[in-house]
Backbone as CSV, one residue per row, in Angstrom:
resi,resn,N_x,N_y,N_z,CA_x,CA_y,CA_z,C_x,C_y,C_z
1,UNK,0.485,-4.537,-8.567,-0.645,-4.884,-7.745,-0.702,-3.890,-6.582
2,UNK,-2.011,-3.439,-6.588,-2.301,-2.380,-5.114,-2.571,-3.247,-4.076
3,UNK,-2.896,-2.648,-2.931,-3.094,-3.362,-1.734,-4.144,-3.415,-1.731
4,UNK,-5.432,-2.732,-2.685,-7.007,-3.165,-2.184,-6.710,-4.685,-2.881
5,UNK,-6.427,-4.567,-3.944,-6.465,-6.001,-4.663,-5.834,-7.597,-3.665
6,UNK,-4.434,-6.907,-3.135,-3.443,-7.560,-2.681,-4.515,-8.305,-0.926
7,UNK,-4.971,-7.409,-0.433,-5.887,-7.543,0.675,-7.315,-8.550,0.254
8,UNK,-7.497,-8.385,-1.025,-8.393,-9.177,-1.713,-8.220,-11.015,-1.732
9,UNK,-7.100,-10.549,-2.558,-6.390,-11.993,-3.046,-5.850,-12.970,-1.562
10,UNK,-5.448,-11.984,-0.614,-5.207,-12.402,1.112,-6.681,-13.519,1.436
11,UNK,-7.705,-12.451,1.489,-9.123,-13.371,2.142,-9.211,-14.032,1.433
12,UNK,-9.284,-14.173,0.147,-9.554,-15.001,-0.922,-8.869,-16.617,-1.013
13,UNK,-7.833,-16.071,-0.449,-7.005,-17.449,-0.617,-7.209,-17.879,0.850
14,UNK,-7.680,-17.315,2.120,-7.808,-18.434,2.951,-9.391,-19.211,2.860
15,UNK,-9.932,-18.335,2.313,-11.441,-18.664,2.156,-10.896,-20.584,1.487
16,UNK,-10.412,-20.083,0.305,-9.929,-20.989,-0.985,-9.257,-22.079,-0.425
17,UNK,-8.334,-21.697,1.010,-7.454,-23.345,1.330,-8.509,-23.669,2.163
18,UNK,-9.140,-22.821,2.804,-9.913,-23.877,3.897,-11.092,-24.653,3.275
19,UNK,-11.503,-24.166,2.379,-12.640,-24.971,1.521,-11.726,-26.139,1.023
20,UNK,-10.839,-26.377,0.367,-9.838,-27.152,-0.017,-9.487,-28.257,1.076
21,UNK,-9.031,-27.878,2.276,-9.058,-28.747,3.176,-10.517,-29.278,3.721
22,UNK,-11.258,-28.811,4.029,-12.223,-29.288,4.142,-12.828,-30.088,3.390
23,UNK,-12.695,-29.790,1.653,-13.419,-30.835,1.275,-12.741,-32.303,0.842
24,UNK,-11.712,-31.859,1.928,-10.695,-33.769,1.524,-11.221,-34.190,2.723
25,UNK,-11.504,-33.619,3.981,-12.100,-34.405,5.463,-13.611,-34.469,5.698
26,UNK,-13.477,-35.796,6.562,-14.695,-36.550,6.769,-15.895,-34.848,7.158
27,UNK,-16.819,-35.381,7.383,-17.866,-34.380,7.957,-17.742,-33.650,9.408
28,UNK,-17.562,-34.589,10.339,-16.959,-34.159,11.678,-15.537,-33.651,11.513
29,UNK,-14.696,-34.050,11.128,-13.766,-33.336,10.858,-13.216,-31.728,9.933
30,UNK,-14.474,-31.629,9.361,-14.272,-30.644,8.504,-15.196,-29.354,9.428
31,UNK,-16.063,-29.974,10.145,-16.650,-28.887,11.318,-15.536,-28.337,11.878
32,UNK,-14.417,-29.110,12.220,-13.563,-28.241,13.174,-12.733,-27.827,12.875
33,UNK,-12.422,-27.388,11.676,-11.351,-26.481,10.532,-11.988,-25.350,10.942
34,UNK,-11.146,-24.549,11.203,-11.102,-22.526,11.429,-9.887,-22.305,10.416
35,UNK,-9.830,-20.569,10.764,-9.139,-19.833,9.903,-7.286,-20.417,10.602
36,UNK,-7.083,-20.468,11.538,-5.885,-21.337,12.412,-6.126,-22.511,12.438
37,UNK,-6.478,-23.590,11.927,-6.104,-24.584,11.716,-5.481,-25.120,10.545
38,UNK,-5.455,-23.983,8.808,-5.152,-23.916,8.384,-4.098,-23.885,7.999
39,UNK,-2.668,-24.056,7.440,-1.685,-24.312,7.555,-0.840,-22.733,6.949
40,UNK,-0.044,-22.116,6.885,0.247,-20.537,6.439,1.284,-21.271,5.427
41,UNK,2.152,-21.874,5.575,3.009,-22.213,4.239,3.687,-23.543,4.775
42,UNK,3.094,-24.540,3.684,3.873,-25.735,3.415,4.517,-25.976,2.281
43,UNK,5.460,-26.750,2.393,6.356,-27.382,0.974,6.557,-28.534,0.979
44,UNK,6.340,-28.764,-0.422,6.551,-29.983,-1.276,7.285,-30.070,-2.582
45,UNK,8.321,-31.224,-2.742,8.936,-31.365,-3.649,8.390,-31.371,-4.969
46,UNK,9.094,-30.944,-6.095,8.537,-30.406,-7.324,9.934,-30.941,-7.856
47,UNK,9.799,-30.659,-9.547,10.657,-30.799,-10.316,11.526,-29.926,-10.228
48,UNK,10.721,-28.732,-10.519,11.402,-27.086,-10.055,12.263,-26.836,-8.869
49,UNK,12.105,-27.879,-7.976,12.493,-27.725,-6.000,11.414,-27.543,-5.627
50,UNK,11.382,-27.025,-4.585,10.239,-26.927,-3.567,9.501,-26.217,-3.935
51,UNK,7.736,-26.562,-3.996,6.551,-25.292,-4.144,5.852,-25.224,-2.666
52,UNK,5.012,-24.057,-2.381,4.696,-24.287,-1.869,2.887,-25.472,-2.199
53,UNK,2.664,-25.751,-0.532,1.341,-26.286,-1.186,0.091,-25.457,-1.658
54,UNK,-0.978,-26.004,-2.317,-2.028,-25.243,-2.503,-2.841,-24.908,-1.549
55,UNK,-2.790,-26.039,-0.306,-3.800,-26.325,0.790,-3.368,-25.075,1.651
56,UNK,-2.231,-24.874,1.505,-1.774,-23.386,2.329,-2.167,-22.464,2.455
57,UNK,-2.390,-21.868,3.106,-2.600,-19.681,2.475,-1.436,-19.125,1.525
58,UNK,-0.327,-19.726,1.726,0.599,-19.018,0.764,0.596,-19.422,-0.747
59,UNK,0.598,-20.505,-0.105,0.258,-21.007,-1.853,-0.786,-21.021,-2.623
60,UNK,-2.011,-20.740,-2.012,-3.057,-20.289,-2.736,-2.994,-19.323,-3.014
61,UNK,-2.490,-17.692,-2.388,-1.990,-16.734,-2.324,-1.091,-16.722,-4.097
62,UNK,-0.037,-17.345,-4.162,0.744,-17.468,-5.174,-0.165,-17.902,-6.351
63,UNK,-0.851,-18.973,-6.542,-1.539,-19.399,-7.243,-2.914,-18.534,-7.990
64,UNK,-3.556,-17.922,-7.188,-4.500,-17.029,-7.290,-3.484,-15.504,-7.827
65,UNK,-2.351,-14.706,-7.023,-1.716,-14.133,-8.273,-1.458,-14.201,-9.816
66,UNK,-1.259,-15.623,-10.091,-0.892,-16.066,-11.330,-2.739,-15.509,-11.899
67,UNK,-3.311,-16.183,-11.386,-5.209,-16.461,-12.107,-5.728,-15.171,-11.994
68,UNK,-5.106,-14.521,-11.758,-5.692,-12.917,-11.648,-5.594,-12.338,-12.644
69,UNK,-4.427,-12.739,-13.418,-4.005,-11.908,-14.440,-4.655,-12.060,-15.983
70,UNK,-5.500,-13.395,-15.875,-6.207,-13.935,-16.944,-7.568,-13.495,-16.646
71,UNK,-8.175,-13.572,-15.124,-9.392,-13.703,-14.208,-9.832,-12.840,-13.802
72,UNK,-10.820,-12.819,-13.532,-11.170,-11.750,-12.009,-11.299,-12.668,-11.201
73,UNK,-10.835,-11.679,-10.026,-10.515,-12.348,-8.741,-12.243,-12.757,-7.966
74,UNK,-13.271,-11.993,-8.302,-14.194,-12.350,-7.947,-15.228,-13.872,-8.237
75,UNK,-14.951,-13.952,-9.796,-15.158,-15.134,-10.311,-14.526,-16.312,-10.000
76,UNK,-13.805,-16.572,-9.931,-12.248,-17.401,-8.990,-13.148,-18.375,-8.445
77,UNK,-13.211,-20.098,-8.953,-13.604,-20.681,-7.679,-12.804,-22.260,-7.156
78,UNK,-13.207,-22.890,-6.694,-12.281,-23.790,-6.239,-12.407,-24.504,-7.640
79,UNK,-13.405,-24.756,-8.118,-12.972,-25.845,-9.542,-11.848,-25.177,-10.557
80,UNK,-11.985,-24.061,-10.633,-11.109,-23.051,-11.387,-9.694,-23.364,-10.969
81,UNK,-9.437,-23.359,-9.216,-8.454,-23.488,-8.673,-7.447,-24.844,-9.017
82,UNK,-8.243,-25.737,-8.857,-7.934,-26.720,-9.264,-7.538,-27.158,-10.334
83,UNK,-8.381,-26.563,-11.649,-8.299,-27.439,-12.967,-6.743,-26.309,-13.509
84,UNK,-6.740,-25.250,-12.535,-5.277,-24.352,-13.000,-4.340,-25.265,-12.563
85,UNK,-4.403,-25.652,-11.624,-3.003,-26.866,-10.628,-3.019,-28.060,-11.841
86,UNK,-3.878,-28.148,-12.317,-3.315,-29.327,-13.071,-2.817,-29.242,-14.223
87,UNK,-3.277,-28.200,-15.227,-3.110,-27.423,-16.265,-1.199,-27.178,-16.147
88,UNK,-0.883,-26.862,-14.737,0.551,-26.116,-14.293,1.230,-27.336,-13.944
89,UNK,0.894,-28.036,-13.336,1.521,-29.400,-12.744,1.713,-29.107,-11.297
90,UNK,0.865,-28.481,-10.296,1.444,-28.505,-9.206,0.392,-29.308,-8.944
91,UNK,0.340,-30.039,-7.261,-0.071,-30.726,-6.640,-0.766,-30.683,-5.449
Protein backbone atom coordinates (compact mmCIF):
# COMPACT_ATOMS: atom_id res chain seq x y z
CA UNK A 1 0.00 0.00 0.00
CA UNK A 2 1.26 3.64 -1.04
CA UNK A 3 0.56 6.58 0.93
CA UNK A 4 -1.85 8.25 -1.71
CA UNK A 5 -4.05 5.22 -1.03
CA UNK A 6 -2.99 4.92 2.75
CA UNK A 7 -3.99 8.92 3.15
CA UNK A 8 -7.20 7.82 1.38
CA UNK A 9 -8.27 5.00 3.52
CA UNK A 10 -7.15 7.71 6.72
CA UNK A 11 -10.21 10.31 5.59
CA UNK A 12 -12.21 7.59 4.65
CA UNK A 13 -12.39 5.93 7.78
CA UNK A 14 -13.07 9.02 9.85
CA UNK A 15 -15.68 10.16 7.45
CA UNK A 16 -16.98 6.22 8.02
CA UNK A 17 -16.82 6.27 12.14
CA UNK A 18 -18.37 9.50 12.43
CA UNK A 19 -21.31 8.65 10.22
CA UNK A 20 -21.42 5.41 12.32
CA UNK A 21 -21.62 7.24 15.48
CA UNK A 22 -23.88 9.51 14.49
CA UNK A 23 -26.27 7.37 13.17
CA UNK A 24 -26.72 5.45 16.67
CA UNK A 25 -27.46 9.24 18.38
CA UNK A 26 -30.52 11.09 18.88
CA UNK A 27 -30.70 14.23 16.37
CA UNK A 28 -29.36 16.89 18.79
CA UNK A 29 -26.84 14.80 19.70
CA UNK A 30 -25.51 13.80 16.50
CA UNK A 31 -25.24 17.77 15.59
CA UNK A 32 -22.49 17.89 18.00
CA UNK A 33 -20.18 15.03 16.79
CA UNK A 34 -16.89 16.64 15.03
CA UNK A 35 -13.85 15.07 13.71
CA UNK A 36 -12.52 15.10 17.88
CA UNK A 37 -15.23 13.82 19.33
CA UNK A 38 -14.65 10.76 17.67
CA UNK A 39 -12.88 8.21 19.47
CA UNK A 40 -8.98 7.27 17.71
CA UNK A 41 -8.85 3.63 19.13
CA UNK A 42 -11.09 1.62 21.31
CA UNK A 43 -11.15 -2.07 22.42
CA UNK A 44 -13.36 -4.68 22.88
CA UNK A 45 -13.27 -8.19 23.81
CA UNK A 46 -13.39 -10.77 20.99
CA UNK A 47 -12.82 -14.41 20.83
CA UNK A 48 -9.50 -13.64 19.16
CA UNK A 49 -8.63 -11.02 22.39
CA UNK A 50 -9.07 -7.67 21.93
CA UNK A 51 -10.27 -5.85 18.48
CA UNK A 52 -10.33 -2.78 18.03
CA UNK A 53 -13.86 -1.02 17.66
CA UNK A 54 -15.42 -0.12 14.36
CA UNK A 55 -16.83 3.22 15.77
CA UNK A 56 -13.08 4.19 16.01
CA UNK A 57 -10.78 5.67 13.37
CA UNK A 58 -8.52 2.80 13.90
CA UNK A 59 -10.66 0.32 13.48
CA UNK A 60 -12.37 1.46 10.64
CA UNK A 61 -8.94 2.15 9.33
CA UNK A 62 -8.21 -1.77 9.81
CA UNK A 63 -11.45 -2.80 8.53
CA UNK A 64 -11.55 -0.73 5.35
CA UNK A 65 -7.75 -2.23 4.68
CA UNK A 66 -9.18 -5.65 4.66
CA UNK A 67 -12.35 -4.19 1.97
CA UNK A 68 -9.90 -2.67 -0.20
CA UNK A 69 -8.52 -5.57 -1.36
CA UNK A 70 -11.85 -7.03 -2.77
CA UNK A 71 -13.26 -3.10 -3.28
CA UNK A 72 -12.56 0.11 -4.29
CA UNK A 73 -12.07 2.32 -1.77
CA UNK A 74 -14.28 4.84 -3.47
CA UNK A 75 -17.37 2.68 -3.64
CA UNK A 76 -17.03 1.72 0.14
CA UNK A 77 -20.16 2.66 2.05
CA UNK A 78 -21.43 2.38 5.48
CA UNK A 79 -23.95 -0.50 4.52
CA UNK A 80 -20.96 -2.26 2.91
CA UNK A 81 -19.17 -1.49 6.20
CA UNK A 82 -21.37 -3.06 8.13
CA UNK A 83 -22.74 -6.10 6.34
CA UNK A 84 -18.50 -6.89 6.21
CA UNK A 85 -18.57 -6.73 10.34
CA UNK A 86 -21.02 -9.20 10.32
CA UNK A 87 -19.96 -11.45 7.55
CA UNK A 88 -16.34 -11.36 9.96
CA UNK A 89 -17.95 -11.41 13.35
CA UNK A 90 -16.76 -8.23 14.70
CA UNK A 91 -18.98 -5.91 16.55
Amino acid sequence: MNAKIAKKISRKAEELSMALLKEQLSDTEAAKVTKSSVPKQEYAPSDKGYQTLAMSTKGMKTILKSMVKTKDLDTISLDDVKEYCEQVGRA
